[in-house]
C-alpha positions in Angstrom: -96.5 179.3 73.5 -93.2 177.8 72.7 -92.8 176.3 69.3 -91.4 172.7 69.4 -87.7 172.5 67.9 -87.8 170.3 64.6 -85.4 168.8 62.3 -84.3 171.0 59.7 -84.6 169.2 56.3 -81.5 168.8 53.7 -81.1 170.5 50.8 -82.8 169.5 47.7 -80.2 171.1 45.1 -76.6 171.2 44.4 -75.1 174.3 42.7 -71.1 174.2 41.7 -69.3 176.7 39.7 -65.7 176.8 38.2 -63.9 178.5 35.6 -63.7 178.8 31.8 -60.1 178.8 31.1 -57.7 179.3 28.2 -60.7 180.7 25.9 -60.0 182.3 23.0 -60.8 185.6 21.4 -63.2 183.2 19.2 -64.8 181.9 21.9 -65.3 185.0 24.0 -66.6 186.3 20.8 -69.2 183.5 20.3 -70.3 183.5 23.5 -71.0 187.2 23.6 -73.4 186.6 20.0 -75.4 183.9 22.2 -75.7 185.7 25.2 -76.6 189.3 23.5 -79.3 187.3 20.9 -81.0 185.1 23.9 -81.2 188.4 26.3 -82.8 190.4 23.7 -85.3 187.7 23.3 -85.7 186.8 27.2 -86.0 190.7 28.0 -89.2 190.5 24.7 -90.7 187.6 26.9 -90.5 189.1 30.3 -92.3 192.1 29.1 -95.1 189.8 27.6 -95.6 188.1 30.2 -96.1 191.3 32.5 -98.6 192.1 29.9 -100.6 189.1 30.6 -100.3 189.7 34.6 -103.0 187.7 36.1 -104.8 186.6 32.8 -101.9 184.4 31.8 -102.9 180.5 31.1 -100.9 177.7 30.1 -102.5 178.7 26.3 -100.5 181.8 26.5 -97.2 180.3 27.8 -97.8 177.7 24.4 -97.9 180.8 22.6 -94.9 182.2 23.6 -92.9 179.8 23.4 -94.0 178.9 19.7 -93.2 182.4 18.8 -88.9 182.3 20.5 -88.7 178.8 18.9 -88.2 179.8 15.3 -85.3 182.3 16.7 -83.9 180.1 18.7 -84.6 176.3 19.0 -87.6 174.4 21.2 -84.7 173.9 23.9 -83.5 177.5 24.2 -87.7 178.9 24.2 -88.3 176.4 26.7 -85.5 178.3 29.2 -86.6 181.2 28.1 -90.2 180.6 29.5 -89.4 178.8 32.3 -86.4 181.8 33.8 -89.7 184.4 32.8 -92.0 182.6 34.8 -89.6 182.4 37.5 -88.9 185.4 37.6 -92.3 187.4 37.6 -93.1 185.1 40.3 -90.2 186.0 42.8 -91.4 189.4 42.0 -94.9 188.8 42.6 -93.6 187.4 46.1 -91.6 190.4 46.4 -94.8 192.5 45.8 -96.5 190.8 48.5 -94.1 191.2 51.1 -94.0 194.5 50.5 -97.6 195.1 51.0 -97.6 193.3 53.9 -94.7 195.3 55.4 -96.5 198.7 54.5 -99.7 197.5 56.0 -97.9 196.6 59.9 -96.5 200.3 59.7 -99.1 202.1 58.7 -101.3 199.6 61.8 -98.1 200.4 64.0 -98.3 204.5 63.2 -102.4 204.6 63.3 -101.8 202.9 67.2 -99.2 205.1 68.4 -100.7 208.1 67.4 -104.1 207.4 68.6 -102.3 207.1 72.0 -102.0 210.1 74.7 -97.9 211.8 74.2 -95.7 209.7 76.8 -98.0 206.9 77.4 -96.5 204.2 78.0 -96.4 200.6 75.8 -96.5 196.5 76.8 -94.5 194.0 76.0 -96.8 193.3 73.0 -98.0 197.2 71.6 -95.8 200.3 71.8 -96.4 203.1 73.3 -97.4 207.0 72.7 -94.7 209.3 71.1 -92.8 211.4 73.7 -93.2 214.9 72.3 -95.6 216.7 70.2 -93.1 217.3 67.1 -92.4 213.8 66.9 -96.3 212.9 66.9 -96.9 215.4 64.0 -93.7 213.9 62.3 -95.5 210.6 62.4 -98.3 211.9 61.5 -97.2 212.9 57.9 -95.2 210.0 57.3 -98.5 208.1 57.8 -100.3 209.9 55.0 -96.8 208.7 52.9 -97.5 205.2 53.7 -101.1 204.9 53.4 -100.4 206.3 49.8 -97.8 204.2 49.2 -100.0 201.6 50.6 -102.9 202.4 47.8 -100.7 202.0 45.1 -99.2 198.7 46.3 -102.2 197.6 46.3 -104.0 198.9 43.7 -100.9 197.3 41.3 -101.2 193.4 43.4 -105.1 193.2 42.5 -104.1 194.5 38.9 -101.2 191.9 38.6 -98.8 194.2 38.1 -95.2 193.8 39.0 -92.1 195.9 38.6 -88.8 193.7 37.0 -85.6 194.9 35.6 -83.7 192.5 34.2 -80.1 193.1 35.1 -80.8 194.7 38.4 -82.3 197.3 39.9 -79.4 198.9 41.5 -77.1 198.4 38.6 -79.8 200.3 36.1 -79.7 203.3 39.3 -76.1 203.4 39.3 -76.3 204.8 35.9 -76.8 207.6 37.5 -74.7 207.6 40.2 -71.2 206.6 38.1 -68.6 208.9 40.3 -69.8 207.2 43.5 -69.5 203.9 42.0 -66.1 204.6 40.5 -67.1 203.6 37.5 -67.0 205.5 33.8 -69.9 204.6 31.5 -68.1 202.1 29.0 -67.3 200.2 32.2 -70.7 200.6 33.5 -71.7 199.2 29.9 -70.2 196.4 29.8 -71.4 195.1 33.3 -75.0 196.0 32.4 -75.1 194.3 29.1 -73.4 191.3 31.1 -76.0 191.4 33.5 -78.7 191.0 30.5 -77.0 188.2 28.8 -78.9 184.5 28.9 -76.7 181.6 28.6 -78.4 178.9 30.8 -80.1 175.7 29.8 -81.9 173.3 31.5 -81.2 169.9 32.2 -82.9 166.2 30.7 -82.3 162.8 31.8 -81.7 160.1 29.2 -80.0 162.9 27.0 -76.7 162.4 26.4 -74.6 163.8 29.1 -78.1 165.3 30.3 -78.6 168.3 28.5 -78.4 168.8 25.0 -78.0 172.5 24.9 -75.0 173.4 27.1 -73.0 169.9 26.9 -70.4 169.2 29.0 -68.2 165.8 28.6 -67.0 164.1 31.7 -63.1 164.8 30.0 -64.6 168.7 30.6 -65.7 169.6 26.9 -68.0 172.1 26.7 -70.3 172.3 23.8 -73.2 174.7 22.9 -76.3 174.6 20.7 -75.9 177.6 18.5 -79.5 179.4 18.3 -80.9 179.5 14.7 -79.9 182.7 13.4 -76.2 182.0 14.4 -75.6 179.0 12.6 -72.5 179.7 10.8 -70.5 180.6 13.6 -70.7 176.2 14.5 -67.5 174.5 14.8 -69.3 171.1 15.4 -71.6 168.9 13.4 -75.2 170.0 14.7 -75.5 173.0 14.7 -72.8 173.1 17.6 -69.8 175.2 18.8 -67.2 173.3 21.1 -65.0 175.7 23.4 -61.7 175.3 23.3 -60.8 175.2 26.9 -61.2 172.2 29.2 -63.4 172.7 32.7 -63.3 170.9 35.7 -65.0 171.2 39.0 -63.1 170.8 42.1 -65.9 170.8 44.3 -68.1 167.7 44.1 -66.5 167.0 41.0 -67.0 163.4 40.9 -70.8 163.9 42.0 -71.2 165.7 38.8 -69.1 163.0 37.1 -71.3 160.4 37.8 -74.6 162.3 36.8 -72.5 163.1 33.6 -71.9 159.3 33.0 -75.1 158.0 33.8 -76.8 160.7 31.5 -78.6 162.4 34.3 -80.4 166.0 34.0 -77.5 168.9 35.2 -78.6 172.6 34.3 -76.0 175.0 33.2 -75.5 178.6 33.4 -72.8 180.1 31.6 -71.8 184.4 32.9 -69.0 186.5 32.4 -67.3 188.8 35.1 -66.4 192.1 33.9 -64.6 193.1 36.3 -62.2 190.2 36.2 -62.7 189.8 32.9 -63.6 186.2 33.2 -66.2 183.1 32.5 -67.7 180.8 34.7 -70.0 178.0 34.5 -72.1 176.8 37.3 -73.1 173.6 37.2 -76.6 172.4 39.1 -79.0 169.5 40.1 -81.9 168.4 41.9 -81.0 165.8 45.1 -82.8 162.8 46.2 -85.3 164.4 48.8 -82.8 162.6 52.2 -84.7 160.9 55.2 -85.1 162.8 58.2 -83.2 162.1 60.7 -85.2 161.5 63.9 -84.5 163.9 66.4 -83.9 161.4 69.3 -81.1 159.8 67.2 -79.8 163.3 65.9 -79.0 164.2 69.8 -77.8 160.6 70.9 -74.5 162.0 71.3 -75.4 165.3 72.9 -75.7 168.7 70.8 -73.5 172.1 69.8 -76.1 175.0 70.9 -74.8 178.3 68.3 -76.2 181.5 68.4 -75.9 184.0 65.4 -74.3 187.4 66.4 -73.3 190.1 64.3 -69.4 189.2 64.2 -69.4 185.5 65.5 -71.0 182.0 66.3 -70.9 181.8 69.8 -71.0 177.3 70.3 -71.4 175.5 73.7 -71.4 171.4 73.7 -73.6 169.9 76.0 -74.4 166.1 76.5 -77.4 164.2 76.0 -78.4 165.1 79.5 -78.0 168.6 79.1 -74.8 169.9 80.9 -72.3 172.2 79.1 -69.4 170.0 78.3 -65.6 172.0 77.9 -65.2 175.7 77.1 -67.2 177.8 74.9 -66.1 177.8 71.6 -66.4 181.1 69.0 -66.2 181.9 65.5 -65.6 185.0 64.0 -66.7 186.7 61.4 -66.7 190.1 59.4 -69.8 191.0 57.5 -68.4 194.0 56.1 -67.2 195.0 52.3 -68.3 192.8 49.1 -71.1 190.3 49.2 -68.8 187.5 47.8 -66.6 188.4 50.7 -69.4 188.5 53.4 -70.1 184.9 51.8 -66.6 184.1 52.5 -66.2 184.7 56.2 -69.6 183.0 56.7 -68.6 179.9 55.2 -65.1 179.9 56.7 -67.0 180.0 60.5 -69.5 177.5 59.3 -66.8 175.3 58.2 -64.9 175.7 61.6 -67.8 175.1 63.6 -68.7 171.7 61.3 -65.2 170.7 61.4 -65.2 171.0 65.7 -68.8 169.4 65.6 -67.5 166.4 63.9 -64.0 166.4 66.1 -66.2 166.2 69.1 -68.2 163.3 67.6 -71.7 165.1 67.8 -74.1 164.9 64.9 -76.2 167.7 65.9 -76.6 171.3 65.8 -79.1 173.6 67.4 -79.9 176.9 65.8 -82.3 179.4 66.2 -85.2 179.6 64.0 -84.5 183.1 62.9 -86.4 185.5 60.5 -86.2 189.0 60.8 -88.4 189.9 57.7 -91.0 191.9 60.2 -88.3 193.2 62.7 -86.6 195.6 60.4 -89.2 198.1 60.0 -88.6 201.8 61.2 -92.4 202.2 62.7 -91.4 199.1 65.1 -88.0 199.9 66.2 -88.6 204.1 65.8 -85.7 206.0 67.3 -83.0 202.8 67.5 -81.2 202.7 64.4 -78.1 201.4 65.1 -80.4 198.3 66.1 -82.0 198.2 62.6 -78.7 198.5 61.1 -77.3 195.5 63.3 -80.8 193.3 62.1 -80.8 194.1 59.1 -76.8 193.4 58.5 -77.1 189.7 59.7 -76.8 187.2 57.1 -79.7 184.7 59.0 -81.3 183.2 56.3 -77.9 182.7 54.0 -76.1 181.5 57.0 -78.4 179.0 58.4 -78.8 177.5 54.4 -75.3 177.3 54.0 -75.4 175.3 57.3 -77.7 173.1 56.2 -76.2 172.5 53.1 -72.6 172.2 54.8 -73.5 169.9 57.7 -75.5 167.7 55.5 -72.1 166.9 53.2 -70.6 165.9 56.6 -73.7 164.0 57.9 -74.0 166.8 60.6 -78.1 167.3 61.7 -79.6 170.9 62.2 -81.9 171.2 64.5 -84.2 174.6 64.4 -85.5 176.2 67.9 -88.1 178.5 69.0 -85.9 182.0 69.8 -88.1 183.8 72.3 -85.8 184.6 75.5 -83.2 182.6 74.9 -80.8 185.3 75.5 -82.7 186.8 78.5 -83.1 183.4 80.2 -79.6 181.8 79.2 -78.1 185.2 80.9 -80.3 184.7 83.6 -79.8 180.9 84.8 -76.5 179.5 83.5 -73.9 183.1 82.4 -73.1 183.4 86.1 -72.8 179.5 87.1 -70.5 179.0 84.3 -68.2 182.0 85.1 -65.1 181.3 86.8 -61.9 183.1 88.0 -60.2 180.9 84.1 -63.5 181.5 82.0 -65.4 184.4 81.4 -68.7 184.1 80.3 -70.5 185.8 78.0 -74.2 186.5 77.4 -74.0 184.7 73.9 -72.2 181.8 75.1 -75.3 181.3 78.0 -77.2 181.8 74.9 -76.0 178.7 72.7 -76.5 176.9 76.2 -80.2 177.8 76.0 -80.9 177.0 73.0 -78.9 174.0 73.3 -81.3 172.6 76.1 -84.4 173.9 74.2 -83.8 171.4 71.3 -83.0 168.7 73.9 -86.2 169.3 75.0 -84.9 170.2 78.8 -86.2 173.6 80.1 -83.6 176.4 80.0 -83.7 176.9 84.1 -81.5 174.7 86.2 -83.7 173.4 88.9 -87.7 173.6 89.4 -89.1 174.9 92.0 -89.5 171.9 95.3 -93.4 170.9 95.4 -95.2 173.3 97.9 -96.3 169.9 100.4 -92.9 169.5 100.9 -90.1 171.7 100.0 -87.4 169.0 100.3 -86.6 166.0 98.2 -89.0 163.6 99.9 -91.4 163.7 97.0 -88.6 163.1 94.7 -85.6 164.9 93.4 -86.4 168.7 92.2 -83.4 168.8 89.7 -84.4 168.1 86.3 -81.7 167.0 85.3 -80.6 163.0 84.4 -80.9 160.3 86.9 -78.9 159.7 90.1 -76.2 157.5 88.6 -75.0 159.5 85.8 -71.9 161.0 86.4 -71.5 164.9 86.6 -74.8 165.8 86.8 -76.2 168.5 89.1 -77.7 166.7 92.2 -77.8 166.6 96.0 -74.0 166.3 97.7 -74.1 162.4 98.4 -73.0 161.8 101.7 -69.1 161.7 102.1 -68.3 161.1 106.2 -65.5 163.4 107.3 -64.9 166.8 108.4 -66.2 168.1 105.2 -69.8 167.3 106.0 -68.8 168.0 109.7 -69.8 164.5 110.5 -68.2 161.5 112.7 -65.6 159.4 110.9 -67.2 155.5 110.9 -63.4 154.4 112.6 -63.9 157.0 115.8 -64.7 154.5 118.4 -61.6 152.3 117.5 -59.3 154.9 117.0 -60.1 157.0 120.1 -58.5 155.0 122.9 -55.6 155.0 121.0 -55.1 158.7 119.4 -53.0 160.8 121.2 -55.0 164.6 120.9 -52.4 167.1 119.3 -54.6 170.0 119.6 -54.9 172.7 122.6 -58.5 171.4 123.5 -58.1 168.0 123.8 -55.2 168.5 125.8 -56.8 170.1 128.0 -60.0 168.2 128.3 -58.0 165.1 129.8 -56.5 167.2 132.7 -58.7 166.1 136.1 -59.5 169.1 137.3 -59.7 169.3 141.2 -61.1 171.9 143.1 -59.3 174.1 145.8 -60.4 174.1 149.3 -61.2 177.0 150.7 -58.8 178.7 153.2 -60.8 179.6 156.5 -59.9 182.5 158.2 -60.3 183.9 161.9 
């Protein structure tokens, strides 16, 4: 069963960052005290509150955050808390996924191998394992799971979860400095930036709406020094004022206005060691927007896009259904850095949105992707390269950076079911829409199928005629719009002329008076006369 496409909601956050320029060495300085003192104490927190696990109360949380208060101040304890909480939540999430994953292999590996060798699977449950090494393979790397399983388990019913702050893999790249090209002061200094806490939450009514990290709307930062480094204020308060200026180029006057109006805006203040530079990322919560109802979102037809691993392939089609144009694709490259993986992703989105908007549709149909359970080596067994292509596409970034995108530009994203819409776009519309100028691909059928399944049309192009009476006498067997609308796919009307092989409605007028040209009519108006016969003696 098909799920029904659905609107996909807006964002419900903004997040911009920009630079801290012309610092000085005092600055840099202070801002290293800050961060170094409020990590120290956030890493103390985040350890007690693993301690607690799953006896923790609001009681405790009090606790906590009377004991950072003293050593801080009641704003700074009240981040503190609220980034640990956070944070031993995402990894009790994390905790749970991974159960869940170990559990579907170890179900996956018990099936196969209580299968015959070379029996084969269904569309739904694999099949038996081709060889007898490869069963007793499987058969040890189930005893590894089910262990693995145990303790997984054993730690979520404990409450126990497993956090680094700083990172994971930067804390195992420690040992693994050559392959990193990295020495150990280098290594250092990006770890201890990685453990730093310089973020402060936002309140409305406060001036400029946070009182810890304040930022004018002229771009004058200011920071509530913690308790214990007190002398090192510049400001009245308690308060250190940076000497550079900041402003944000993107969504600058949004922020502006919140800034004016004394609206909450969170801050988050980190340092790049490799670049050997600050940044600031400013953040807020948006008014949860209206959705848009899906039979105005595709009033003006809809761009179908499916998600490869190195472009968007894009079809328009109109609001009955019909592809409209050429194909259209984006490229992409997904390899290198992150923050360049980000980067070719939002330079295709932004191509895509800024043809979407030339072509004046305000919709786009996506598939509702999620490849959290398709990854795993039990399901896929012997095709890597078909892990490695999953589990290399960016679908849950790209399709929020979509939504956040095409809801700036007053674009809708509608979300679709994605079973068989490869398999049936290649099947009904990849050949129909190849010509001897345009070559089809099996993608671009693709964003044509998915296209029509948020429209709500089925992907094949004609139903089958009614079994009484396989003609159109119990109406039209297209399903496509009505008999007026132009273009559509319908019966040939009938056009009298030789076309159609049919009698021009001017024959009897013009007969008496055409002269025939042609071999045959020639000599059809000969009289022909028969020969008598010649009698002989």
């Amino acid at each position: 069963m098909l799920a029904a496409p659905f609107v996909v909601p807006g964002p419900s956050g903004v997040a911009v960052r920009t630079r801290l320029r012309q610092l000085t060495d005092a600055d840099e300085e202070v801002l290293r005290r800050v961060g170094a003192h409020l990590g120290t104490l956030a890493s103390r927190d985040l350890k007690a509150r693993c301690r607690d696990g799953l006896a923790h109360d609001a009681e405790a949380w009090a606790t906590r955050k009377r004991e950072l208060s003293p050593v801080s101040s009641a704003r700074w304890a009240g981040a503190i808390t609220r980034a640990t909480h956070d944070q031993w939540a995402l990894a009790r999430r994390c905790a749970l996924a991974h159960l869940q994953n170990l559990e579907s292999g170890v179900r996956t590996l018990r099936h196969r191998l209580a299968l015959p060798l070379g029996a084969k699977g269904s569309k739904k449950a694999p099949g038996g394992y081709r060889s007898r090494r490869e069963w007793h393979a499987k058969a040890r790397r189930l005893h590894v799971l089910e262990d693995r399983l145990a303790r997984e388990r054993a730690d979520w019913e404990a409450g126990r979860v497993h956090v680094v702050r700083g990172g994971r893999r930067l804390a195992r790249m420690r040992h693994q400095l050559p392959a990193a090209q990295l020495t150990e002061p280098q290594w250092r200094e990006r770890w201890e930036a990685a453990r730093w806490f310089l973020r402060a939450d936002g309140e409305s009514g406060k001036r400029y709406g946070n009182e810890t990290i304040r930022i004018s709307p002229d771009g004058e930062v200011s920071i509530r020094l913690p308790a214990p480094l007190k002398q090192l204020a510049n400001a009245p308060h308690g308060r250190y004022v940076l000497t550079g200026r900041i402003r944000f180029a993107h969504r600058g006057q949004e922020w502006a206005d919140r800034v004016a109006a004394n609206r909450a805006v969170a801050y988050r203040i980190h340092h790049d060691p490799a670049r050997a530079r600050w940044y600031v990322t400013a953040s807020w919560q948006k008014p949860v927007t209206r959705t848009v109802p899906m039979a105005a979102a595709l009033a003006d037809g809809v761009i179908g896009v499916d998600m490869n691993a190195d472009h968007l392939a894009a079809w328009r089609l109109d609001v009955h259904g019909n592809p409209i144009g050429s194909p259209r694709r984006f490229f992409y490259d997904l390899t290198g850095t992150a923050d360049h993986r980000d980067a070719q992703v939002r330079h295709a989105l932004t191509r895509l949105l800024h043809w979407a908007r030339t072509c004046g549709v305000r919709a786009i149909a996506v598939e509702d992707l999620d490849f959290a359970a398709e990854k795993t080596r039990e399901k896929h067994g012997r095709n890597r390269r078909f892990r490695q292509l999953v589990s290399a596409m960016p679908t849950g970034r790209l399709r929020a950076r979509l939504v956040s995108m095409a809801d700036a530009m007053g674009i809708t994203v509608v979300a679709v079911d994605p079973a068989y819409t490869s398999k049936w776009g290649a099947q009904h519309w990849q050949k129909p829409l190849t010509s001897t100028t345009r070559r089809t691909t099996r993608h671009d059928a693709a964003a044509v199928a998915i296209a029509r399944r948020a429209q709500g049309y089925p992907i094949r192009r004609r139903t089958a005629p009614p079994r009484t009476h396989q003609s159109d006498g119990c109406g039209h067997r297209t399903v496509q719009a009505g008999p007026d609308a132009p273009g559509r796919e319908e019966t040939r009307r009938h056009v009298p002329g030789p076309r159609t092989r049919s009698v021009p409605p001017d024959t009897e007028r013009t007969r008496a008076t055409r002269t025939p040209n042609t071999v045959r009519g020639v000599r059809s108006e000969r009289e022909w006369v028969q020969d008598p016969l010649l009698l002989t003696d």
